[in-house]
VEXFILO-42885 format. One record per residue (C-alpha): residue in one letter; residue number from 1; x, y, z. Coordinates in nm, 4 decimals, always signed. Example, Ala and Ser with C-alpha at 12.3 -4.5 7.8 and 13.67 -1.06 7.14 Angstrom:
<atoms>
+-----+-----+----------+----------+----------+
| res |   n |     east |    north |       up |
+-----+-----+----------+----------+----------+
|   A |   1 |  +1.2300 |  -0.4500 |  +0.7800 |
|   S |   2 |  +1.3670 |  -0.1060 |  +0.7140 |
+-----+-----+----------+----------+----------+
</atoms>
This chain:
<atoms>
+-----+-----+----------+----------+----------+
| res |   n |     east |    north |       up |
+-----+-----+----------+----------+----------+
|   X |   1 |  -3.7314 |  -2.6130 |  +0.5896 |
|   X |   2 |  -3.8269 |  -2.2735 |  +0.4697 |
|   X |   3 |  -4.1044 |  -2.3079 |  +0.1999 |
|   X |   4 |  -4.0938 |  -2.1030 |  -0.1292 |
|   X |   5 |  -4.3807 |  -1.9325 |  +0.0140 |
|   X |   6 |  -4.1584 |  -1.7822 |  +0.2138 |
|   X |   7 |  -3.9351 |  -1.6506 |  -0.0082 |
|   X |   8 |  -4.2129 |  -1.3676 |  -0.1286 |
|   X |   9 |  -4.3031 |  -1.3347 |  +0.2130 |
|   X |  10 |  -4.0212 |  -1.2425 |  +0.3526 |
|   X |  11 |  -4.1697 |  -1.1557 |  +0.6696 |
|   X |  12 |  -4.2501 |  -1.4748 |  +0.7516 |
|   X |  13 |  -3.8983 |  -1.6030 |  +0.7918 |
|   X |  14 |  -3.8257 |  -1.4921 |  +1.1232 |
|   X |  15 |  -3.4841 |  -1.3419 |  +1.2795 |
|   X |  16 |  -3.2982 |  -1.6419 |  +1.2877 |
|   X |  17 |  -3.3770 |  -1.7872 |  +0.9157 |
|   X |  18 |  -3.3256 |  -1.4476 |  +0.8331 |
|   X |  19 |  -2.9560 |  -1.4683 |  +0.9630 |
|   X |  20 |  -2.8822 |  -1.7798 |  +0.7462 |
|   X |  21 |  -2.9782 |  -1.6397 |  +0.4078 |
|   X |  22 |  -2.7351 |  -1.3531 |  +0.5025 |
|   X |  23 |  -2.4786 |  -1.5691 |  +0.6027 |
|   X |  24 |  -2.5603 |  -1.8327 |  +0.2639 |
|   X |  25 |  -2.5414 |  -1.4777 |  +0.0575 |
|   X |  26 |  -2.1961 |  -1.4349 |  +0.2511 |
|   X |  27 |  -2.0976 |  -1.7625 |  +0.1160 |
|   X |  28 |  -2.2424 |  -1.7274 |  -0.2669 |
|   X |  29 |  -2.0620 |  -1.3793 |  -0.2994 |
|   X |  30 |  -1.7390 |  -1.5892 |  -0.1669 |
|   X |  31 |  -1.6797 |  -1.7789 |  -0.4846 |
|   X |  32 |  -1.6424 |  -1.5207 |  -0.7220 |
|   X |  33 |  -1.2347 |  -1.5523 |  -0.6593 |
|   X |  34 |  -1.2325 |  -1.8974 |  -0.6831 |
|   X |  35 |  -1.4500 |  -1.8856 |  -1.0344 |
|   X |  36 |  -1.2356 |  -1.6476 |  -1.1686 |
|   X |  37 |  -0.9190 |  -1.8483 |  -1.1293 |
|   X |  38 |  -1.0931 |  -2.1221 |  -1.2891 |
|   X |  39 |  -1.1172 |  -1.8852 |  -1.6304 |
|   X |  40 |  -0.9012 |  -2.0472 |  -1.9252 |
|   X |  41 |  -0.8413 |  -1.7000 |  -2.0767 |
|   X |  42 |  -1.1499 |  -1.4572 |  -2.0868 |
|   X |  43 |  -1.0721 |  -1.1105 |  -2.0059 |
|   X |  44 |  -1.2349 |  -0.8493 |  -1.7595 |
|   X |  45 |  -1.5313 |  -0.7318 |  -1.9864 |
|   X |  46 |  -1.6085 |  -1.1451 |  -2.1615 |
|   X |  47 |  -1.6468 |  -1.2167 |  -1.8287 |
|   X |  48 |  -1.8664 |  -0.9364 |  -1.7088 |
|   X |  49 |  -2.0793 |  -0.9643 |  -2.0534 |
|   X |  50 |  -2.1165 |  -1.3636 |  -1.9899 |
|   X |  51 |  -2.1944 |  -1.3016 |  -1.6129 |
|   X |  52 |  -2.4276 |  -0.9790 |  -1.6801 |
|   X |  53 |  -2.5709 |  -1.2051 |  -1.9406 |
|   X |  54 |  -2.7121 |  -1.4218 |  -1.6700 |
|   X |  55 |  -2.7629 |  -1.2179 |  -1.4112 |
|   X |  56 |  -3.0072 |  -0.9500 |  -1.5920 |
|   X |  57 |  -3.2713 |  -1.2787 |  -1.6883 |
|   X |  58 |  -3.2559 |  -1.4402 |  -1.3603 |
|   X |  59 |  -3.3477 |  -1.1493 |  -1.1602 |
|   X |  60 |  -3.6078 |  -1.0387 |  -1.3894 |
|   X |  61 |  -3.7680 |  -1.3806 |  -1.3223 |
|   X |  62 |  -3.6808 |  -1.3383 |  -0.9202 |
|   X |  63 |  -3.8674 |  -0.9902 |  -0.9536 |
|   X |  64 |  -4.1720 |  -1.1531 |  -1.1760 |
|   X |  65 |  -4.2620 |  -1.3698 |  -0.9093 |
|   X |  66 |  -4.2155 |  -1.1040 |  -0.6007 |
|   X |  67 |  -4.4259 |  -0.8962 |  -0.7886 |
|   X |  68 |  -4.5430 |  -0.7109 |  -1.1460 |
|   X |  69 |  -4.1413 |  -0.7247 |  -1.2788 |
|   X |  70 |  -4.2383 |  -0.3546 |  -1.4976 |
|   X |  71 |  -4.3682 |  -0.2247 |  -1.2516 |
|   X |  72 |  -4.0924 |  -0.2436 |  -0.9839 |
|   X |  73 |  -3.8715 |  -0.1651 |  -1.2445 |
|   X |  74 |  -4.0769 |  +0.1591 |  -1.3122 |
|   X |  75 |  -4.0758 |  +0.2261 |  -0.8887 |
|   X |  76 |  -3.7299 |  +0.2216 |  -0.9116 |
|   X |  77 |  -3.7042 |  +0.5429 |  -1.1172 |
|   X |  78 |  -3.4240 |  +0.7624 |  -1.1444 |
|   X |  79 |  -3.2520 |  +0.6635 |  -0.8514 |
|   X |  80 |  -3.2397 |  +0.2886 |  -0.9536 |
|   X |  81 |  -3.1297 |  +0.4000 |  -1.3285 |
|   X |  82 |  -2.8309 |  +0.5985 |  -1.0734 |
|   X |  83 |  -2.7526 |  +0.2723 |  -0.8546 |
|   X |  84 |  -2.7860 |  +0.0155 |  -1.2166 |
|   X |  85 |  -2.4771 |  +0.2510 |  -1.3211 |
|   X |  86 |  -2.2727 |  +0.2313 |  -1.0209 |
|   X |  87 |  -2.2825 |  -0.1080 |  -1.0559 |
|   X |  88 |  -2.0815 |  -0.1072 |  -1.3613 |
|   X |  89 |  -1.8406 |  +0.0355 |  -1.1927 |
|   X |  90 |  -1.8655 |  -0.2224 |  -0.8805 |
|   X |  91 |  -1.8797 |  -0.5068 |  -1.1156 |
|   X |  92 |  -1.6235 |  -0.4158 |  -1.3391 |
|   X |  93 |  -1.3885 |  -0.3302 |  -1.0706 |
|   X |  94 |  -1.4408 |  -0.6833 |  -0.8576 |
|   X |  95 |  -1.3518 |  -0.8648 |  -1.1391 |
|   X |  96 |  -1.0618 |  -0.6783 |  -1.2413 |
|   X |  97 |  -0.9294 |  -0.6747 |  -0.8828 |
|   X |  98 |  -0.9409 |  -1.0213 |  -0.8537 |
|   X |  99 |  -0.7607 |  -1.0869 |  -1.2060 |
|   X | 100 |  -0.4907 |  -0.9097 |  -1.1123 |
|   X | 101 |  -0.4572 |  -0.9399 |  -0.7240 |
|   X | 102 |  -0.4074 |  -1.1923 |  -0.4777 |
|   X | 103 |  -0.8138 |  -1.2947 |  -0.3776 |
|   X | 104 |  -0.7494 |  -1.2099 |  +0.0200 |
|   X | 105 |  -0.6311 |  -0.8594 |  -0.0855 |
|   X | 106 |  -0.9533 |  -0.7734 |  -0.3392 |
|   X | 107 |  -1.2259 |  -0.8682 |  -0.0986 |
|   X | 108 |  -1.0448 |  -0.6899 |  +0.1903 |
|   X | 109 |  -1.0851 |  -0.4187 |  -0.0554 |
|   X | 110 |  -1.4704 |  -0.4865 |  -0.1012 |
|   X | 111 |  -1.5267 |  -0.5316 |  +0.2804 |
|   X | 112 |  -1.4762 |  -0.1147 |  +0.2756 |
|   X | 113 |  -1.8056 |  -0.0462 |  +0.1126 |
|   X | 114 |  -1.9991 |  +0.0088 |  +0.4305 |
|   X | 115 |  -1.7429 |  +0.2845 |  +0.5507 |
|   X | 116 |  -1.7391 |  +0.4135 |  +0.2128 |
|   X | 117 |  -2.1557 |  +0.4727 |  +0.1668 |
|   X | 118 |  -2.1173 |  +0.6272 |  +0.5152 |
|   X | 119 |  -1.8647 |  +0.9046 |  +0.3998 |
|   X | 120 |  -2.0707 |  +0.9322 |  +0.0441 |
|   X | 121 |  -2.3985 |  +0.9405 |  +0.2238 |
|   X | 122 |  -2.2319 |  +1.2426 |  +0.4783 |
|   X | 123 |  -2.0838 |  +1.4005 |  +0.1340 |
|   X | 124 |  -2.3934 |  +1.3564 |  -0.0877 |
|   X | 125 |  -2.7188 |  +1.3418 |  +0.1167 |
|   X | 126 |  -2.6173 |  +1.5116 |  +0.4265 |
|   X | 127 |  -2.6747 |  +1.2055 |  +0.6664 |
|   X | 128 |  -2.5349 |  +1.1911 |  +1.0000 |
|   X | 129 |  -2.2156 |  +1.0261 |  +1.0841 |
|   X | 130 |  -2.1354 |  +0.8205 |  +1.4510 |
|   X | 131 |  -1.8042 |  +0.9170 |  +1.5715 |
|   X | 132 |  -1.7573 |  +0.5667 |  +1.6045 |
|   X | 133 |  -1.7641 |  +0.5536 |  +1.2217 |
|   X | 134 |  -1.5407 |  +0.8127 |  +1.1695 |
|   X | 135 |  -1.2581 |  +0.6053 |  +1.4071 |
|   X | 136 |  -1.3156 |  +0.3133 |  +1.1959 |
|   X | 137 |  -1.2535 |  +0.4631 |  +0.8574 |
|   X | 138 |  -0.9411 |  +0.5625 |  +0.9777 |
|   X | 139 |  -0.8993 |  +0.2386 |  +1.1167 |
|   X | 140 |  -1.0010 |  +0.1325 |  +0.7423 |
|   X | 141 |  -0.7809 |  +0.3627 |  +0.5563 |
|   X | 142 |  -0.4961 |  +0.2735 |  +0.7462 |
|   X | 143 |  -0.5630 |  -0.0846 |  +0.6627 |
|   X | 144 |  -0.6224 |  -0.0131 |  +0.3452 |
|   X | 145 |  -0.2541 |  +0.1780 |  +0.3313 |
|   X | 146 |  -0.1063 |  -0.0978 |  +0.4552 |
|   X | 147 |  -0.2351 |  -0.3424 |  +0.1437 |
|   X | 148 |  -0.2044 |  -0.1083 |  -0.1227 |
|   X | 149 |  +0.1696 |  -0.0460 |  -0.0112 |
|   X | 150 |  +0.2488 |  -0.4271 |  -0.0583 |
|   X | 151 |  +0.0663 |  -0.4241 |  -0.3802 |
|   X | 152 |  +0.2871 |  -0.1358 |  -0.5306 |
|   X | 153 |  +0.5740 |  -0.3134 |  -0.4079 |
|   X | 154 |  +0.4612 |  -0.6724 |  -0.5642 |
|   X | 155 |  +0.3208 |  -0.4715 |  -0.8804 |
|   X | 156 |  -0.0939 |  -0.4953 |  -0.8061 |
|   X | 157 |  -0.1448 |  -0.1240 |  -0.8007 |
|   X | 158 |  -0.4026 |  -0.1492 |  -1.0633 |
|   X | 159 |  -0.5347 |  -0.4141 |  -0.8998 |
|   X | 160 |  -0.5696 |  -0.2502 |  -0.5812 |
|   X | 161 |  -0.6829 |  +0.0653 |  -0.7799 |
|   X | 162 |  -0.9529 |  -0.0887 |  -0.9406 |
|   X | 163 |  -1.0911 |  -0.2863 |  -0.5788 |
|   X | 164 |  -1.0843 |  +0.0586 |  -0.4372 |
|   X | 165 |  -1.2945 |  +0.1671 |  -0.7362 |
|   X | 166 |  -1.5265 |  -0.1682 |  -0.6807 |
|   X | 167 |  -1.5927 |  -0.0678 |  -0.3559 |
|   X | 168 |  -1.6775 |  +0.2932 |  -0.3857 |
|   X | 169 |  -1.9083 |  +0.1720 |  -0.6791 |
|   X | 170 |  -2.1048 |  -0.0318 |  -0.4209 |
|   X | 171 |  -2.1317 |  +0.2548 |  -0.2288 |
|   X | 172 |  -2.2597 |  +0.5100 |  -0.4416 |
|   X | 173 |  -2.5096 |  +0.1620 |  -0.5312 |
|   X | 174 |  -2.6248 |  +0.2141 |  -0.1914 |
|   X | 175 |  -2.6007 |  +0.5699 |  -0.1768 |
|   X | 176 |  -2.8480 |  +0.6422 |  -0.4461 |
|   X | 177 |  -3.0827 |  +0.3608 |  -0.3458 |
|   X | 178 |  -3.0895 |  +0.5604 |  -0.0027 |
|   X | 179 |  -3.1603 |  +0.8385 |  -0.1765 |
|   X | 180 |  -3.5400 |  +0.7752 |  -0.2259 |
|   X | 181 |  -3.5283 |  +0.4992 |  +0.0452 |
|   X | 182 |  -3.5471 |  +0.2197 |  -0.2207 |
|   X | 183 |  -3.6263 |  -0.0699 |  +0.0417 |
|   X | 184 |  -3.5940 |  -0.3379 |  -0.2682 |
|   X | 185 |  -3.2607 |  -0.3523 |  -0.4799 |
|   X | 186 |  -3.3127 |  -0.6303 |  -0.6844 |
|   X | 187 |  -3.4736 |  -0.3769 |  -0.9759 |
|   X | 188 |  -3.1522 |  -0.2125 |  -0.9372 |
|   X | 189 |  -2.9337 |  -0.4870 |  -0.9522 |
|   X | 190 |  -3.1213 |  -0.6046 |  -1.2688 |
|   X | 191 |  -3.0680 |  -0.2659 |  -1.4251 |
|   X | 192 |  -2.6909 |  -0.2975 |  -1.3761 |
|   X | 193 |  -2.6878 |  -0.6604 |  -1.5097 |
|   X | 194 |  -2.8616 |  -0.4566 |  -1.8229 |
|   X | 195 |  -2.6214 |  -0.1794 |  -1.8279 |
|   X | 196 |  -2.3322 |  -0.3911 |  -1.7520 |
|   X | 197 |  -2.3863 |  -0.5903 |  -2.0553 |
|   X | 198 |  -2.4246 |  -0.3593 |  -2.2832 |
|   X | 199 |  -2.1182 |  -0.1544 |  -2.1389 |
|   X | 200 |  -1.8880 |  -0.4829 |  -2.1893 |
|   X | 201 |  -2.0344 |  -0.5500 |  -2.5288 |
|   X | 202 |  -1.9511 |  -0.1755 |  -2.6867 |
|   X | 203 |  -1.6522 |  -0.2695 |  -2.4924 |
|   X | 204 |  -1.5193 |  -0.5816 |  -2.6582 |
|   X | 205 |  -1.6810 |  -0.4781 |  -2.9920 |
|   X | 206 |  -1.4547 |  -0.1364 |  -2.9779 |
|   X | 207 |  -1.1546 |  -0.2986 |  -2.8635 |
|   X | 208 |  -1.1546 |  -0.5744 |  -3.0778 |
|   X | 209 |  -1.1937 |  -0.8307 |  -2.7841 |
|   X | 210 |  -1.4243 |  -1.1260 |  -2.9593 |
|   X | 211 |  -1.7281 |  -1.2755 |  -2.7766 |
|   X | 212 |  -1.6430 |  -1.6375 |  -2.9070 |
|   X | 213 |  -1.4197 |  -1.7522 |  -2.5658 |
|   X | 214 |  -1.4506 |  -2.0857 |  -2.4309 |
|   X | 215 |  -1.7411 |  -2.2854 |  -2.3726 |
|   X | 216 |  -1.5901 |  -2.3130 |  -2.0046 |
|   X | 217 |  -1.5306 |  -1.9559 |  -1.9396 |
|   X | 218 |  -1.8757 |  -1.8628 |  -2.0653 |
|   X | 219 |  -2.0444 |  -2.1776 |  -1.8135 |
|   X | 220 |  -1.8619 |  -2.0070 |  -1.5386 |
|   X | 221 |  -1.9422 |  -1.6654 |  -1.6109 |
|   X | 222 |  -2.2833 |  -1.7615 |  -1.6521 |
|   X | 223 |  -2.2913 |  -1.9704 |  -1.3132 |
|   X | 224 |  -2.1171 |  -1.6687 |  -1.1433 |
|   X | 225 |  -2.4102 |  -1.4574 |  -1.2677 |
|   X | 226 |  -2.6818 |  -1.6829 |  -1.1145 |
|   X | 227 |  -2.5089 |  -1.8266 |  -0.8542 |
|   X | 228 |  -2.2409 |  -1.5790 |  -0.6941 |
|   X | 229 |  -2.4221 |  -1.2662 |  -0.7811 |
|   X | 230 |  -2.7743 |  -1.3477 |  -0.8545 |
|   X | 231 |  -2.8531 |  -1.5556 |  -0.5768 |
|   X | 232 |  -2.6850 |  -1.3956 |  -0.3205 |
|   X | 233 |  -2.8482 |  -1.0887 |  -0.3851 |
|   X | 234 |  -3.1696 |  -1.2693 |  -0.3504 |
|   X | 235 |  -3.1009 |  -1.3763 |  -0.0061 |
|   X | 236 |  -2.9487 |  -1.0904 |  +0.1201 |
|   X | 237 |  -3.2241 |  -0.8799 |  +0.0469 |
|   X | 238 |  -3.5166 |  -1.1241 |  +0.2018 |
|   X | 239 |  -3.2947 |  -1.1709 |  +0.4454 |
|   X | 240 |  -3.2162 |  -0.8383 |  +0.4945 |
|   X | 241 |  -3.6119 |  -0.7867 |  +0.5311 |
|   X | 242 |  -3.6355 |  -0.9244 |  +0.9103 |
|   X | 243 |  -3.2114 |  -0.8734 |  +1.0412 |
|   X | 244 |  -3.1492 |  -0.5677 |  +1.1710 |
|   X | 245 |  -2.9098 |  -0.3114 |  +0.9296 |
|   X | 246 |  -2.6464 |  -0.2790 |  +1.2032 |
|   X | 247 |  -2.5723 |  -0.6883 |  +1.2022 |
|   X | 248 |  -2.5439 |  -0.7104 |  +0.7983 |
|   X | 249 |  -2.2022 |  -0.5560 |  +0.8177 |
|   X | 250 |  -2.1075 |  -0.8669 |  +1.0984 |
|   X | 251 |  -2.2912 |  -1.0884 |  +0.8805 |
|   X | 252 |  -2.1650 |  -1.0426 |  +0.5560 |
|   X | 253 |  -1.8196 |  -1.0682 |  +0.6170 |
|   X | 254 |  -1.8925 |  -1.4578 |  +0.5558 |
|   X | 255 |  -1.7878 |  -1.3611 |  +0.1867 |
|   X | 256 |  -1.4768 |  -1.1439 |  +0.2894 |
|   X | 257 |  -1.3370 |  -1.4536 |  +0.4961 |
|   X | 258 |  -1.4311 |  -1.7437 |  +0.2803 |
|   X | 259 |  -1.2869 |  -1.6045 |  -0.0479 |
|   X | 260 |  -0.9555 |  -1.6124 |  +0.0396 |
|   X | 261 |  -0.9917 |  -1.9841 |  +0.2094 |
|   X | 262 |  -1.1606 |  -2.1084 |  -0.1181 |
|   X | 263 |  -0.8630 |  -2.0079 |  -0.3280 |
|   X | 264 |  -0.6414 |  -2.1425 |  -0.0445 |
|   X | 265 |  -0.7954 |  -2.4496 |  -0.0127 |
|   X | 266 |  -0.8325 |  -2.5464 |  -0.3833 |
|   X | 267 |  -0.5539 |  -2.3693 |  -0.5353 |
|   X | 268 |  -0.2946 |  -2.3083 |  -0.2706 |
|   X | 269 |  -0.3099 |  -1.9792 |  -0.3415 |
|   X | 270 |  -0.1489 |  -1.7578 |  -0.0467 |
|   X | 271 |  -0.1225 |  -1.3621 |  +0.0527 |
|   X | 272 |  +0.1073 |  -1.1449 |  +0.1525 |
|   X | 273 |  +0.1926 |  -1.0594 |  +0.5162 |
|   X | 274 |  +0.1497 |  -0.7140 |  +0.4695 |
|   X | 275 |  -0.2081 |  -0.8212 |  +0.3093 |
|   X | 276 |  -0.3098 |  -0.9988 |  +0.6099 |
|   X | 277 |  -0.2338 |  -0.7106 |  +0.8443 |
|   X | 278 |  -0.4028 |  -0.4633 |  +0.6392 |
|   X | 279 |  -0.6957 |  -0.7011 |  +0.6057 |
|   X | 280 |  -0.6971 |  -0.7885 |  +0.9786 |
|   X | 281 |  -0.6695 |  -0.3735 |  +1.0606 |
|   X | 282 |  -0.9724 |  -0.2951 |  +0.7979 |
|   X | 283 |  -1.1913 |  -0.6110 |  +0.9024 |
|   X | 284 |  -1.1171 |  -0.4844 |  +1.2814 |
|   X | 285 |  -1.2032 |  -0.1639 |  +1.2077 |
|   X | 286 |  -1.5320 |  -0.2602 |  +1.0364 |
|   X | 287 |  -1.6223 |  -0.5369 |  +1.2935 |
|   X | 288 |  -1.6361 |  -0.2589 |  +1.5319 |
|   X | 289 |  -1.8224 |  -0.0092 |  +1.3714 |
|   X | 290 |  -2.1070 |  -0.2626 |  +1.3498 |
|   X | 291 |  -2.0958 |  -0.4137 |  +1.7427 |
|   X | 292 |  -2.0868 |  -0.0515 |  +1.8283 |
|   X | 293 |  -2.4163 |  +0.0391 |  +1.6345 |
|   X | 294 |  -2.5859 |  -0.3674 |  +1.8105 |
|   X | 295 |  -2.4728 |  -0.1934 |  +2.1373 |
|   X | 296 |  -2.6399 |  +0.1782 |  +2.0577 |
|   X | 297 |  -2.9254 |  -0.0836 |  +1.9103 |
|   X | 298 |  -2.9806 |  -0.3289 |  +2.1770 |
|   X | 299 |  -3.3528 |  -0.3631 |  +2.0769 |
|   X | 300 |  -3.3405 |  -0.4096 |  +1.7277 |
|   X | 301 |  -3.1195 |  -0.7081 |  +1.7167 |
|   X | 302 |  -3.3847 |  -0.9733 |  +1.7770 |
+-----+-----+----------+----------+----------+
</atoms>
């Protein structure tokens, strides 16, 4: 049983407790398709306000009992304000993907953000690239051809579009936390619960999109904030604190392989062959990326 203790400790977890709140965070971040399709009728930006609305509260609380909430908000300075923004982006993408994709094919889409912050962090702060990394974002972009062909064909371009756009907006998250080696992201991620409902406010409020949408749609917004976002933020970053960074890729693909078997399971809801393959080619490509950094690693993984 891992005490609460614990949890603001994260130290004291140890490798292997470490590697099931990654894998539970996998699983949390693996609903948000299966929420979504539960929506009656709220839109993109009712469902980011009502989620955002949730998220921005619970972290703040997370954050208050880690430490002085202010004043890790203050630490975070400009390059948290930077990340909080990106994540409007990320956020707003996801769940527009997913509205207007097949599940499998969005968070095949998401599973790119690794590959993605590498390229951004070669383009933007100079950092070193493996060749190995380079193979596998070819390896990813022909994967990611492969999807976004079937998706023009079926009529998903925007859909694909905008989980290209969620995934580079988790990159350039990353990116700018990297940028003055933030080691804590949950001040971030609070900021861009902030930002991201205020963006989807002015939003509705400009576009004439009202706030009054079912009680249902706002319960699961809200429990997608807490739950799928909020929580598995908070265990991927303790988590985080004692696994290695080149097994979190391995790790966290929990999310990009449950998320289509939720919505297959409980929905029937199916892809496209041409999704699979593409998915199979990118996940490949990503899978080994990361056993190639455990290998250059050996001492590091336990």
């Amino acid at each position: 049983m891992i005490r609460a203790g614990a949890f603001l400790n994260p130290t004291a977890l140890g490798y292997r407790r470490g590697v099931l709140l990654v894998l539970c965070a996998g699983v949390c971040w693996s609903s948000m398709g299966l929420g979504i399709r539960a929506m009656e009728s709220a839109n993109v930006w009712q469902i980011l306000f009502y989620r955002s609305l949730a998220l921005a509260p619970f972290l703040f609380v997370v954050i208050a009992l880690r430490a002085g909430p202010v004043a890790a908000i203050r630490r975070a300075g400009l390059a948290g304000v930077l990340a909080a923004a990106c994540l409007v982006l990320a956020f707003a993408g996801g769940i527009f993907a997913v509205q207007t994709t097949t599940v499998a094919n969005a968070v095949f889409l998401f599973a790119a953000t690794p590959l993605f912050a590498a390229l951004l962090g070669r383009m933007i702060l100079g950092e070193s690239v493996r060749p190995t990394t380079w193979l596998a974002m070819a390896g990813a972009a022909l994967g990611i051809a492969v999807m976004v062909t079937e998706g023009i064909a079926l009529g998903h371009a925007l859909g694909n579009v905008a989980g290209i756009a969620s995934a580079l907006g988790f990159a350039l998250f990353t990116v700018a936390l990297r940028w003055k080696k933030l080691d804590d992201m949950l001040p971030a991620v609070f900021l861009g619960g902030v930002f991201a409902a205020l963006a989807a406010a002015i939003i509705c409020l400009s576009a004439g999109y009202t706030l009054a949408i079912p009680a249902g749609d706002i319960a699961i917004s809200a429990a997608m904030g807490v739950f799928q976002v909020g929580a598995g933020l908070v265990l991927y970053t303790i988590g985080s604190k004692v696994v290695p960074a080149v097994e979190l890729a391995l790790l966290s693909m929990t999310e990009v392989l449950l998320g289509p078997l939720w919505v297959w399971l409980f929905i029937a809801e199916t892809a496209g062959s041409q999704t699979l393959l593409g998915g199979a080619i990118l996940l490949a490509a990503i899978a080994a990326n990361a056993v190639s950094g455990l290998r250059r690693k050996p001492d590091q993984s336990c």
